[in-house]
C-alpha positions in Angstrom: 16.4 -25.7 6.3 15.2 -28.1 8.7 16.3 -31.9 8.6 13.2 -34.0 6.9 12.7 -35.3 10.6 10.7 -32.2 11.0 7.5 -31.5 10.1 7.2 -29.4 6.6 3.8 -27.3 6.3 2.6 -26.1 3.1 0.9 -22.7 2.8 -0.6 -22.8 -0.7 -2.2 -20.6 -2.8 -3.9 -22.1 -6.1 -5.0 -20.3 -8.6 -7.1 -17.6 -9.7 -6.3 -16.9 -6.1 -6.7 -20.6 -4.7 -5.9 -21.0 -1.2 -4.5 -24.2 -0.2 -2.7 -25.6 3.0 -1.3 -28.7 2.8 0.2 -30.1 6.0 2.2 -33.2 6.3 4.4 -35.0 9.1 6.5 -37.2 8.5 7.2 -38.3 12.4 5.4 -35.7 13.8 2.1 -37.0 16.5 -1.0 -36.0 14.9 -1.5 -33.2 17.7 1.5 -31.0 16.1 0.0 -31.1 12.6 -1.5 -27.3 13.3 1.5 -25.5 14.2 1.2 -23.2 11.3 -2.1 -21.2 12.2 -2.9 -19.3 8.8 -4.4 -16.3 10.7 -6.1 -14.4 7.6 -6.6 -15.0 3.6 -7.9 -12.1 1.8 -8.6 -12.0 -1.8 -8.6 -8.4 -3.7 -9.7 -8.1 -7.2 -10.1 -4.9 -9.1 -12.3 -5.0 -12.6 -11.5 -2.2 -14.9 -12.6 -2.7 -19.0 -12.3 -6.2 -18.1 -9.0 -6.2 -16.9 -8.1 -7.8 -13.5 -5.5 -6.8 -11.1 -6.1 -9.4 -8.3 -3.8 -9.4 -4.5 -3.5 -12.5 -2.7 -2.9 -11.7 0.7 -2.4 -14.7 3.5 -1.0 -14.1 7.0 0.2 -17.2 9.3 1.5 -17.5 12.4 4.1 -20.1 14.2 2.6 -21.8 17.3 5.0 -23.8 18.3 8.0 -23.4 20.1 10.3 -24.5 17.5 11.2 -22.8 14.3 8.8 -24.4 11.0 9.2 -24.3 7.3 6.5 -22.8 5.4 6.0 -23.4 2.0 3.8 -21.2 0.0 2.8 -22.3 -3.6 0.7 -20.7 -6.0 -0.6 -22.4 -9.7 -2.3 -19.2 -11.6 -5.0 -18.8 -14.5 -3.1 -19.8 -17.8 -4.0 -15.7 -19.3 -2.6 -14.3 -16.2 0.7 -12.3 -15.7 2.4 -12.6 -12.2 3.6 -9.1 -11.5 4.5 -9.1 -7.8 5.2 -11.0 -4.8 7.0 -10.2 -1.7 7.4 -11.7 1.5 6.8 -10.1 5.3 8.5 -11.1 8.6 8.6 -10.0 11.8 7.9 -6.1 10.4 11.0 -6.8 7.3 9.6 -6.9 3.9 11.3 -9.3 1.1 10.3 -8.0 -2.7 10.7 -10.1 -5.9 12.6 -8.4 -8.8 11.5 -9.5 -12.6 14.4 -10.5 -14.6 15.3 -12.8 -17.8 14.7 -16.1 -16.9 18.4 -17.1 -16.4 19.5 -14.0 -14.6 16.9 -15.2 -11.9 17.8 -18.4 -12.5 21.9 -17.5 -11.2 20.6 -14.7 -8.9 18.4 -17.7 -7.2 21.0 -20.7 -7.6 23.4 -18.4 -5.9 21.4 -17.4 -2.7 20.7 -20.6 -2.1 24.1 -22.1 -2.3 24.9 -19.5 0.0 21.8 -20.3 2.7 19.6 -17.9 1.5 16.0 -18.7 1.7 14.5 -17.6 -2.0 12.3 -18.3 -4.2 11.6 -18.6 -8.0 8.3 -17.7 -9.9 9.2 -19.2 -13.7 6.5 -19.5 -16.4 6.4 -23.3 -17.2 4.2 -22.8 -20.4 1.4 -21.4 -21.5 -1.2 -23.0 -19.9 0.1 -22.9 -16.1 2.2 -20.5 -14.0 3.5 -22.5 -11.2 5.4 -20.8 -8.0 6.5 -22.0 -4.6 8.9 -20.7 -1.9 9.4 -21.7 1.4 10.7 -19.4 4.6 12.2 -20.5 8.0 9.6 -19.2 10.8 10.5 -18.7 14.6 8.3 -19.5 17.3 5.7 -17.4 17.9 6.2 -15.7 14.5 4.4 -14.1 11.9 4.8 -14.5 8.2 2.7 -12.9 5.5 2.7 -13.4 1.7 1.2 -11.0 -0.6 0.7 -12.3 -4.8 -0.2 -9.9 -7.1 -1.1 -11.2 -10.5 -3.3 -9.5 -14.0 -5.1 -10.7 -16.9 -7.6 -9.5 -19.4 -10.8 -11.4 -18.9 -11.5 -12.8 -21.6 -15.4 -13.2 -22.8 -17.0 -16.8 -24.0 -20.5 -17.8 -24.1 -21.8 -14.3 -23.7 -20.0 -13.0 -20.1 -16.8 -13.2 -18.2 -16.0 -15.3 -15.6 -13.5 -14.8 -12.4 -13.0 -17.8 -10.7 -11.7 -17.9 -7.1 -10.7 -21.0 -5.7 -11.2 -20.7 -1.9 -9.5 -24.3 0.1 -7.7 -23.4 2.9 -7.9 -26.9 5.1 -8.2 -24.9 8.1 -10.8 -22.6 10.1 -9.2 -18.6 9.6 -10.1 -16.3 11.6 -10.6 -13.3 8.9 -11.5 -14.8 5.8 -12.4 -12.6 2.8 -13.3 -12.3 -0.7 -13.6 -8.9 -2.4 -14.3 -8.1 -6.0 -15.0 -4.2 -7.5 -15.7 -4.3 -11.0 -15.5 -0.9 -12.5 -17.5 -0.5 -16.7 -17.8 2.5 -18.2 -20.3 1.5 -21.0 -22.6 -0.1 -18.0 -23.0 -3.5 -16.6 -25.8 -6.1 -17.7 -25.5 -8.6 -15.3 -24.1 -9.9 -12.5 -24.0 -13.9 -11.3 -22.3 -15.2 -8.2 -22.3 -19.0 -7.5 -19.6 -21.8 -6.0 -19.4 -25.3 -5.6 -18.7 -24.5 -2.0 -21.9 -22.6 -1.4 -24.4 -24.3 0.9 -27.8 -22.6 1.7 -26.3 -21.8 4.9 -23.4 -19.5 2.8 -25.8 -18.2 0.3 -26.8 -15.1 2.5 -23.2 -14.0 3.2 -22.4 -13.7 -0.4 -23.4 -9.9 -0.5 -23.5 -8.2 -4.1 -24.2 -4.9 -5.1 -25.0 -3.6 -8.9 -25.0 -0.4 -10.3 -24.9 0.9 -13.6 -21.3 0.8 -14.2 -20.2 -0.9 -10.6 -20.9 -4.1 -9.0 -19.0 -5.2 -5.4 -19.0 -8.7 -4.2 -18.3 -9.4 -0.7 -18.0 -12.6 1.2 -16.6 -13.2 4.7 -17.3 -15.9 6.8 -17.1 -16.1 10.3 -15.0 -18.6 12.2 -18.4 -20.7 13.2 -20.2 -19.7 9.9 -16.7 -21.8 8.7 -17.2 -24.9 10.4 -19.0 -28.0 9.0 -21.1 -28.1 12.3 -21.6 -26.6 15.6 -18.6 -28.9 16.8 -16.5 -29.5 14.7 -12.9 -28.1 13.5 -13.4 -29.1 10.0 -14.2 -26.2 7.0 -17.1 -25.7 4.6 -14.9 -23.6 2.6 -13.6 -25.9 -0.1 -14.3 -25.5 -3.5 -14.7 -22.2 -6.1 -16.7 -19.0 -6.6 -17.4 -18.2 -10.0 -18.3 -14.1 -11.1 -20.0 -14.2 -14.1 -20.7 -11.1 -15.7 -21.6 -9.1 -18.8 -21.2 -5.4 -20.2 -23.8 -3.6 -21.8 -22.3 -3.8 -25.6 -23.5 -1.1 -28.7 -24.0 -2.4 -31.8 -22.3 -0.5 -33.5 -18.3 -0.1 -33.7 -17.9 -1.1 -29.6 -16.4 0.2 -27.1 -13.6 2.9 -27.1 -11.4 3.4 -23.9 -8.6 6.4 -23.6 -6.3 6.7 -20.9 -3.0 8.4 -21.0 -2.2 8.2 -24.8 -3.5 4.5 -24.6 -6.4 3.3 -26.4 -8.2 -0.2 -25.9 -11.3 -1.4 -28.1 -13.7 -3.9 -27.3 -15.8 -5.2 -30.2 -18.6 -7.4 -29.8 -21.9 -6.7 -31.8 -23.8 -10.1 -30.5 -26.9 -8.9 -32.6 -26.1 -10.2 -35.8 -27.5 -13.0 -38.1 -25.6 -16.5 -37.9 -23.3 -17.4 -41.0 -23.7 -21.0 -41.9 -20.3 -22.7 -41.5 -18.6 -26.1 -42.9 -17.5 -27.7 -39.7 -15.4 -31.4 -40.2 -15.0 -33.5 -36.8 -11.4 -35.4 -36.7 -12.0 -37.9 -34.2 -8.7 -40.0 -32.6 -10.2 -43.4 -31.8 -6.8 -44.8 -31.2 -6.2 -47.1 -28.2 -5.5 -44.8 -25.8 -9.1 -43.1 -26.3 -10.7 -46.8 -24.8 -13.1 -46.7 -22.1 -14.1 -43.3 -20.6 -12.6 -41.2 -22.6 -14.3 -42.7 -25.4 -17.6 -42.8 -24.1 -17.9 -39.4 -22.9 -16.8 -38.2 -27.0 -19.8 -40.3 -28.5 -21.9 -38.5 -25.7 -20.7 -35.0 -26.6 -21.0 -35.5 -30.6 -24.1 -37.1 -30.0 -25.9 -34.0 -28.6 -23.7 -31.1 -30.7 -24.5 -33.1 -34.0 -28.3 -32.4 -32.4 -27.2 -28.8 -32.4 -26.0 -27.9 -36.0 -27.5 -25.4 -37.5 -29.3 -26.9 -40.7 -27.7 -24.5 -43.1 -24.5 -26.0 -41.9 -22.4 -28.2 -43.7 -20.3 -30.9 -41.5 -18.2 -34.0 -42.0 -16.7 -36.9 -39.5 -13.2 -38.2 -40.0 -12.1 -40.3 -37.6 -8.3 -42.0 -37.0 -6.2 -44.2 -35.7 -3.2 -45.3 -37.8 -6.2 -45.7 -40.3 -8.3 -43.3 -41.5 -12.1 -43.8 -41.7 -14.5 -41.5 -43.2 -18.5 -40.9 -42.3 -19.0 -40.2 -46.0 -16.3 -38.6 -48.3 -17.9 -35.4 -49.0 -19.9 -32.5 -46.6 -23.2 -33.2 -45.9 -26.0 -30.6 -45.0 -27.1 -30.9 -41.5 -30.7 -32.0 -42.4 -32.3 -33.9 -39.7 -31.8 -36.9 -41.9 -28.3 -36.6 -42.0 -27.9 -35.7 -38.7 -29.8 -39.1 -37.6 -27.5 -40.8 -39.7 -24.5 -39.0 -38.7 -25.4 -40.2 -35.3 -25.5 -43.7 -36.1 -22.0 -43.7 -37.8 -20.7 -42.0 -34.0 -22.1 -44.8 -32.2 -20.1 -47.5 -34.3 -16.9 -45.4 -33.1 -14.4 -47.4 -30.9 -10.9 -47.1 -29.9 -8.1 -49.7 -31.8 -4.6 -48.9 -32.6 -1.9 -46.0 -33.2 -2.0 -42.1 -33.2 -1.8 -40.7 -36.9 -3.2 -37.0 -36.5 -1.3 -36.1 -39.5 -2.9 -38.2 -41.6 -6.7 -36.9 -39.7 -6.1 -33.2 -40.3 -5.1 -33.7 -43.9 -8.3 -35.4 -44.5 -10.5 -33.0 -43.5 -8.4 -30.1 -45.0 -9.1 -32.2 -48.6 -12.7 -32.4 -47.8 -13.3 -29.0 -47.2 -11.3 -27.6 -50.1 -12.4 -30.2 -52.5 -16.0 -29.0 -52.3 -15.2 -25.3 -52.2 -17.9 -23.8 -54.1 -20.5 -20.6 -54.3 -23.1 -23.4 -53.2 -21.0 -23.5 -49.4 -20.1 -20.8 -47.0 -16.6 -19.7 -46.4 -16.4 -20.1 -42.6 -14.4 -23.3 -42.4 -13.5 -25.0 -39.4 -11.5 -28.4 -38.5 -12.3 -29.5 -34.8 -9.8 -32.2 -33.7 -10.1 -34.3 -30.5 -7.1 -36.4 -29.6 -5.4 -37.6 -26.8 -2.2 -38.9 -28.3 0.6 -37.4 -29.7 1.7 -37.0 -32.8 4.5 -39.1 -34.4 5.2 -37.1 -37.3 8.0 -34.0 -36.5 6.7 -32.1 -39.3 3.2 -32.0 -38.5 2.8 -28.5 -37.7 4.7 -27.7 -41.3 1.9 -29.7 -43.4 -1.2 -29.1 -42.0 -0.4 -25.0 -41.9 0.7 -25.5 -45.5 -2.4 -27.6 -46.7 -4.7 -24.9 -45.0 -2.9 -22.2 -46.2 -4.9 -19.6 -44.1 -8.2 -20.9 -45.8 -9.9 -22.3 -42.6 -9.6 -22.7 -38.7 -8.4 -25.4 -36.9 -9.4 -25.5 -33.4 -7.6 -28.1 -30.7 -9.4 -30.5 -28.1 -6.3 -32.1 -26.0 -8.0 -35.2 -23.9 -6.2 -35.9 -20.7 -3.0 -35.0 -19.1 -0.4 -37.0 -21.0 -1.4 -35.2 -24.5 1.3 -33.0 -26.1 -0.6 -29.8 -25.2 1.7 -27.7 -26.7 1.9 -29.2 -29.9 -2.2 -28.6 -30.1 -1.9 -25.1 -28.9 0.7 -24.4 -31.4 -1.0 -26.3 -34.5 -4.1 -24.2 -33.6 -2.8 -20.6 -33.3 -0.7 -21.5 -36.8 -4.3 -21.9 -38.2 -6.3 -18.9 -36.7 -8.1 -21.0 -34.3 -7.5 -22.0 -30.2 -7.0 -24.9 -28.3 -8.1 -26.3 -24.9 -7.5 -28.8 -22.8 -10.7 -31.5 -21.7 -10.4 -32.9 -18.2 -10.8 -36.5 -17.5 -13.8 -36.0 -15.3 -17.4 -37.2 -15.1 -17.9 -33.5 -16.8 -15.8 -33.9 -19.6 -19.0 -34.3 -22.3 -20.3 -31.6 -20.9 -16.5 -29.4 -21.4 -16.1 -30.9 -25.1 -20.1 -29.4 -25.8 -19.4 -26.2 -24.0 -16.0 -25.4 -26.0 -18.7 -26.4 -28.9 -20.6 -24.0 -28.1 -18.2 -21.1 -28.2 -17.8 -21.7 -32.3 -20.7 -22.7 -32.7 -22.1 -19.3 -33.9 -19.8 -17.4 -36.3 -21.4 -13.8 -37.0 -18.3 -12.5 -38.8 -15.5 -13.4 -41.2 -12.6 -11.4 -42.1 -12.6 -8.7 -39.5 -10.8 -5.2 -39.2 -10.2 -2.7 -37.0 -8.7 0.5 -38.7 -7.2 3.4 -37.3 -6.1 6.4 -38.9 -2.7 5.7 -39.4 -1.4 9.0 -38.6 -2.9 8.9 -34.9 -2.2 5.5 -33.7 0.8 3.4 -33.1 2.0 0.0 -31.5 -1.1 -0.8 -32.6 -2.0 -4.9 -31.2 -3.5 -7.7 -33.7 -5.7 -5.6 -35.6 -7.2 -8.5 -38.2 -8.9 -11.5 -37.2 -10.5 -14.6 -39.4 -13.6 -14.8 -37.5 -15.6 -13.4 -34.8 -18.2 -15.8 -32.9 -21.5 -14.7 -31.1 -20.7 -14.5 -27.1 -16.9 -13.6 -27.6 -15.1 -10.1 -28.1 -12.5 -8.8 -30.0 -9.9 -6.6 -27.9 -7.1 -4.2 -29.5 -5.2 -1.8 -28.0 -2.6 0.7 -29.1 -0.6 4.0 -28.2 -1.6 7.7 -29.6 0.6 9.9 -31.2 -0.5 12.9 -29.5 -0.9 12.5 -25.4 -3.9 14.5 -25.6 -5.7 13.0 -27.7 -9.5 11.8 -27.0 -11.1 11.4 -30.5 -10.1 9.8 -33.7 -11.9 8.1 -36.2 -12.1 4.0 -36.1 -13.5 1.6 -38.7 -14.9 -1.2 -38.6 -14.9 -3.7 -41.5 -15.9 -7.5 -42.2 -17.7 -9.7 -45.1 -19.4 -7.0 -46.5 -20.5 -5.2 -43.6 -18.8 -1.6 -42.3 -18.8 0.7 -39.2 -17.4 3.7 -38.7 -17.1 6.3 -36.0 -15.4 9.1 -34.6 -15.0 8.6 -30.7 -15.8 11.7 -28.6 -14.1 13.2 -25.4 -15.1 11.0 -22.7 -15.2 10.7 -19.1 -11.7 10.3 -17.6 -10.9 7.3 -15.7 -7.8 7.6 -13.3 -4.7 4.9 -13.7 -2.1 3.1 -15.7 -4.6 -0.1 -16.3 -5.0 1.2 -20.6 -1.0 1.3 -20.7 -0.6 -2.2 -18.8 -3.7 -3.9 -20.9 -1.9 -2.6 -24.1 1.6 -4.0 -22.6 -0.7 -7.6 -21.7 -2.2 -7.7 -25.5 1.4 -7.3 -27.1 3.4 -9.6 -24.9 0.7 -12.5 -25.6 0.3 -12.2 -29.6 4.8 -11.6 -29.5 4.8 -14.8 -27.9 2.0 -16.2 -30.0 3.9 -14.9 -33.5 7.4 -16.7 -31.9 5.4 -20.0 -32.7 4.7 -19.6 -36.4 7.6 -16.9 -37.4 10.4 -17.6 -39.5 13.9 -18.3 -37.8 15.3 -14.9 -39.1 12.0 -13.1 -37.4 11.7 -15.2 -33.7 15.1 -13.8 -32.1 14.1 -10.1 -33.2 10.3 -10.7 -31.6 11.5 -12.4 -28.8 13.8 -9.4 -27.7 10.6 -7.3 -28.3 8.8 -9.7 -25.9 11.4 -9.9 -23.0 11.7 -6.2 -23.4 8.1 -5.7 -22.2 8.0 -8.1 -19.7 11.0 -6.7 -18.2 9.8 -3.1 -18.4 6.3 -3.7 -16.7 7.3 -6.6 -14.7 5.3 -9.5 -16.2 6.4 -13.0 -15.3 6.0 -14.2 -18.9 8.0 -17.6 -20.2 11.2 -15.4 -20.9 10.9 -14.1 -17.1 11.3 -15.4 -13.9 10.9 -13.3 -10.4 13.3 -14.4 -7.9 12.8 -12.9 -4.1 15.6 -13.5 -1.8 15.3 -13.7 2.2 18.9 -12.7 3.8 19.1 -15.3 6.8 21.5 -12.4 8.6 20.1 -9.6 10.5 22.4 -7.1 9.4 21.5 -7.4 6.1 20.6 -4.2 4.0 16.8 -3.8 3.6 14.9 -2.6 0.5 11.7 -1.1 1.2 9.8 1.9 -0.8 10.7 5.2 0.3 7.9 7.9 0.3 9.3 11.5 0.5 6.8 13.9 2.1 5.7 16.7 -0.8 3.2 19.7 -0.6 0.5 17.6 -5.5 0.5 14.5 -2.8 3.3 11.0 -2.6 6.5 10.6 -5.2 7.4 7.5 -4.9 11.3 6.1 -6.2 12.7 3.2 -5.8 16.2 3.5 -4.6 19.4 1.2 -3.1 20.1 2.5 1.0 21.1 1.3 4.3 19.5 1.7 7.2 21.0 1.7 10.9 19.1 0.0 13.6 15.6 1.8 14.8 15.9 4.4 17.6 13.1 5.6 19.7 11.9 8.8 17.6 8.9 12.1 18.4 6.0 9.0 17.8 6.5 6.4 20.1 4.9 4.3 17.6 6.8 5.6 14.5 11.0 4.6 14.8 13.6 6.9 13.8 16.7 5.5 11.9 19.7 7.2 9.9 19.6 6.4 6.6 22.5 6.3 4.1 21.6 7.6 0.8 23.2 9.2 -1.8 26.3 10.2 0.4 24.2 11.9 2.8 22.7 10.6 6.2 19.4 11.6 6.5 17.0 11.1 9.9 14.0 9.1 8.5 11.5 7.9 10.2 9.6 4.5 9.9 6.2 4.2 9.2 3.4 3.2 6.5 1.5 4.6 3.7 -0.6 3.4 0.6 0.8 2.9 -2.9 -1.9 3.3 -5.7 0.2 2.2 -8.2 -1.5 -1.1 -9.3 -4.8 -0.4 -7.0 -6.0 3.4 -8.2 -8.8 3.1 -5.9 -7.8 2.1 -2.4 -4.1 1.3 -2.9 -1.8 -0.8 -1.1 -0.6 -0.8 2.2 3.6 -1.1 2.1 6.3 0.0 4.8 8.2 3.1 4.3 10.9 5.1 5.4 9.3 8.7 5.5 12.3 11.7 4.4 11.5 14.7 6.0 12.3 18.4 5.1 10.3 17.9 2.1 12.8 15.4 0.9 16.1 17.2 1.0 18.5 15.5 0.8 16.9 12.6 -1.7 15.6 14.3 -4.3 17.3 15.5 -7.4 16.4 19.4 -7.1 14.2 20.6 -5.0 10.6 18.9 -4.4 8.9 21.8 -6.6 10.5 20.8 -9.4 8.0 17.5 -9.2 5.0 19.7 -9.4 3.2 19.6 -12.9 0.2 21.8 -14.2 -2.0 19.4 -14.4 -2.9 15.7 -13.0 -2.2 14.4 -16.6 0.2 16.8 -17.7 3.9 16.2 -18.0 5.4 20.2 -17.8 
């Protein structure tokens, strides 16, 4: 590493691919502070059923004449699995292995006591995946990261939303953005807007729609970069947000099968709106002065304006004392909404935290009035930004609801234990979200309003004949809300499999189906969404499961993660950079068949590049398997992760139809059928 004399550049990536570059001198003149040219960003996300495979792809390159220190750092959505990242320099490619968090953890405590370069990508929650490495560049060198991440896209308000956050400090000379989105069921609408997009940017932002396939396309020139005709500074510095929506039936949703694996989507919008009973625990302790205060009397100002007037709602509001609007629901008559409204106003912030003391309140309210005369969609929204000083919080408020209500979780600020609110809130079949301390934050506490605003259902099933499905994902849920969806996947018995009957049930109201054959879409992403869905409700269930259950579900969990190569909290991916040259490389080898590619990874060595037939293309010998084999260097496409233009990666190409490293001859890797296994 260099001494901290030297200048240290920062090549960052933030998240939902969010390109950053941070450069800082310490001694450095001014003039040296662009050493580190970043050369190209590109941005590759792939849509299938909702489910995002996105590659974050940045090349720089080493201007000065002294070796730098590049440090590339990503912070990722909090739904979002990383599943790849691997390193290129000078032509050698560096890939990260997934493995149990303290396996990495020795593999990368080891490489760097031995003056490895590595790097570590650990889970540090649930909310944010954080990464960074840092690689030694020569002069005049090349360096190029590639991030490949996944999550389901999850639908609020009525569409999904991919946000890319573009902020690369610097002019680059091949910028892009690129974003397929592939529905089989058809595609409703399309939105594409940033906080970065001027009216001179507008026009580059090209989109395409289709039925079932939209493409957004955005790549600024170097000058269409700049701030003005003279100057060196960017325009691109903000986010582009993809909002879309799928055409939904009405009926029993959405049925996709891909290689024995089944996903659902369910999400009839056109239904009439149950009345709920909704109680507002307000924390008005002293921590909530000023700001923070202010903008919650804003927000309950205008959603108490928004209740529907068969709803039933109540205000609680504590500090280490607990003061109630009035002690019982009240209908949301304008009346009572006017005078609700006067009793928010009085609201101010005074001494200690007692959440405890909040929920139970508004749990006793909402049972103690239990009646035919009330709906039975119940709902506790708690704003706070304290924490708790009761340990066994989580242990009496899940006993005094007792699965008879939701409790959803407003966390105000950065200091607030977060992942005691998250926790509290999945215990209680509800979610929890962080507000920002921003001038917006009125406006985030309305909007997460608004997503539970509207409950349609209560007490909804998916069933499947149990004979036909298995590994079947969260299958029950408390309540559905207008704009959302509800998403299960599972495995089939029988791989070939493309109908089955499904069953849709909820308060009263059934559906039922039998799913046709269907048009065949090509990939893995069904299997992987499946593998997604579990990992996130394992790691869910390890919050509220008995201590006998949680080392039993968290095997299950690692198992998956390990097996499909999720960084999850009990992974980490550590990628190591050998500071020797004659260190032995691992690359993808791609044996040449009559089908198409086979692709296996495998351990080798590989003697130093001789001129070969191509003089583009190098020959080396290549040890494998006791054998030497000529092989010769060159590239090809994996489709892998990306089924419809695949990714570029080096390989060593075996000739002679790969004798030599296959097990048997290469006919023996030719099925009957693209889908078939025989």
């Amino acid at each position: 590493h260099l001494p901290k004399s030297h200048m240290r550049n920062f090549l960052s990536l933030a998240a939902a691919a969010c390109f950053l570059l941070i450069l800082r001198s310490d001694h450095l003149a001014e003039t040296s502070l662009l050493a580190i040219e970043v050369q190209s960003m590109r941005v590759d996300c792939k849509v299938a059923s909702r489910f995002a495979h996105t590659v974050m792809t940045t090349k720089a390159f080493n201007t000065a004449n002294a070796s730098q220190e590049v440090f590339f750092e990503v912070d990722l959505p909090k739904t979002a699995f990383i599943t790849n990242f691997s390193i290129e320099i000078e032509g050698r490619i560096y890939v990260s292995e997934v493995k149990e968090k303290e396996k990495a953890r020795h593999q990368y405590e080891s490489a760097v006591s031995s003056g490895q370069t590595a790097g570590l990508v650990k889970a540090s929650g649930r909310n944010m995946e954080k990464f960074s490495v840092s690689v030694n560049i020569a002069p005049q060198s090349h360096v190029t990261f590639t991030l490949t991440y996944e999550e389901l896209l999850q639908r609020r308000l009525g569409s999904y939303e991919i946000m890319i956050g573009v902020r690369p400090k610097q002019l680059v000379q091949n910028f892009e953005i690129v974003v397929d989105i592939y529905e089989p069921k058809g595609i409703a609408f399309v939105d594409v807007n940033g906080t970065f997009i001027t009216n001179e940017l507008l026009p580059l932002v090209k989109k395409t729609v289709t039925d079932k396939k939209a493409h957004v396309y955005f790549s600024p020139t170097l000058d269409q970069q700049k701030t003005c005709s003279d100057c060196e500074e960017t325009l691109i510095d903000g986010d582009l947000f993809i909002r879309y929506d799928v055409t939904h039936p009405q009926d029993i949703g959405e049925i996709q099968i891909i290689n024995g694996y089944f996903v659902h989507f369910f999400a009839p919008d056109d239904l009439p709106q149950m009345p709920k009973n909704v109680v507002f625990v307000i924390d008005r302790s002293g921590s909530m002065e000023g700001e923070k205060m202010k903008q919650t009397r804003e927000a309950l100002m205008t959603i108490l304006s928004e209740l529907h007037e068969d709803d039933y709602f109540g205000l609680v509001t504590f500090d280490d004392i607990i003061e109630l609007w009035r002690p019982f629901l009240s209908k949301a008559t304008p009346e009572n909404v006017t005078e609700a409204k006067g009793f928010v106003k009085t609201i101010k912030a005074r001494h200690m935290t007692d959440i405890n003391k909040g929920l139970l309140s508004a749990v006793d309210m909402l049972t103690s009035e239990k009646s035919h005369s009330f709906p039975d969609m119940s709902m506790i929204i708690l704003l706070t930004d304290g924490r708790p000083n009761l340990s066994k919080i989580q242990e009496n408020v899940q006993n005094a609801i007792n699965g008879s209500m939701s409790l959803f979780c407003l966390g105000f600020g950065y200091d607030v234990d977060y992942s005691l609110l998250d926790t509290l809130a999945k215990q209680n079949d509800g979610l929890a979200r962080r507000v920002y301390e921003a001038s917006d934050a009125a406006l985030q506490l309305q909007g997460f309003y608004d997503e539970v605003a509207t409950p349609l259902l209560l007490e909804v099933n998916l069933n499947y004949p149990g004979n036909a499905v298995t590994d079947l994902t969260q299958s029950h849920f408390r309540q559905f809300f207008k704009g959302s969806e509800i998403v299960v996947a599972g495995r089939l018995q029988e791989l070939e499999t493309n109908t089955f009957q499904t069953e849709v049930s909820a308060n009263g109201v059934k559906w039922d189906s039998v799913f046709p054959d269907q048009e065949y879409i090509f990939g893995d992403f069904t299997e992987r969404l499946w593998a997604y869905l579990t990992i996130q409700q394992l790691l869910d269930e390890r919050e509220k499961c008995s201590a006998e259950d949680k080392e039993d579900i968290t095997a299950q969990a690692l198992d998956l993660s390990l097996k499909y190569n999720f960084v999850t909290p009990l992974t980490s991916m550590v990628v190591t950079k050998p500071e020797t040259e004659d260190t032995d490389e691992k690359l993808i080898l791609c044996s040449e068949l009559s089908v198409g590619q086979f692709y296996h990874g495998l351990e080798f060595e590989v003697s130093e590049p001789f001129p070969g037939k191509d003089p583009n293309k190098p020959d080396a010998i290549m040890f494998v398997k006791e054998q030497e084999l000529v092989v010769t260097r060159g590239w090809q496409k994996d489709f892998r992760q990306d089924v419809k233009n695949g990714e570029k990666v080096p390989c060593w190409f075996i000739h002679n139809n790969g004798t030599g490293l296959l097990d048997g001859v290469h006919t023996d890797y030719i099925v009957s059928g693209l889908f078939k296994t025989i």
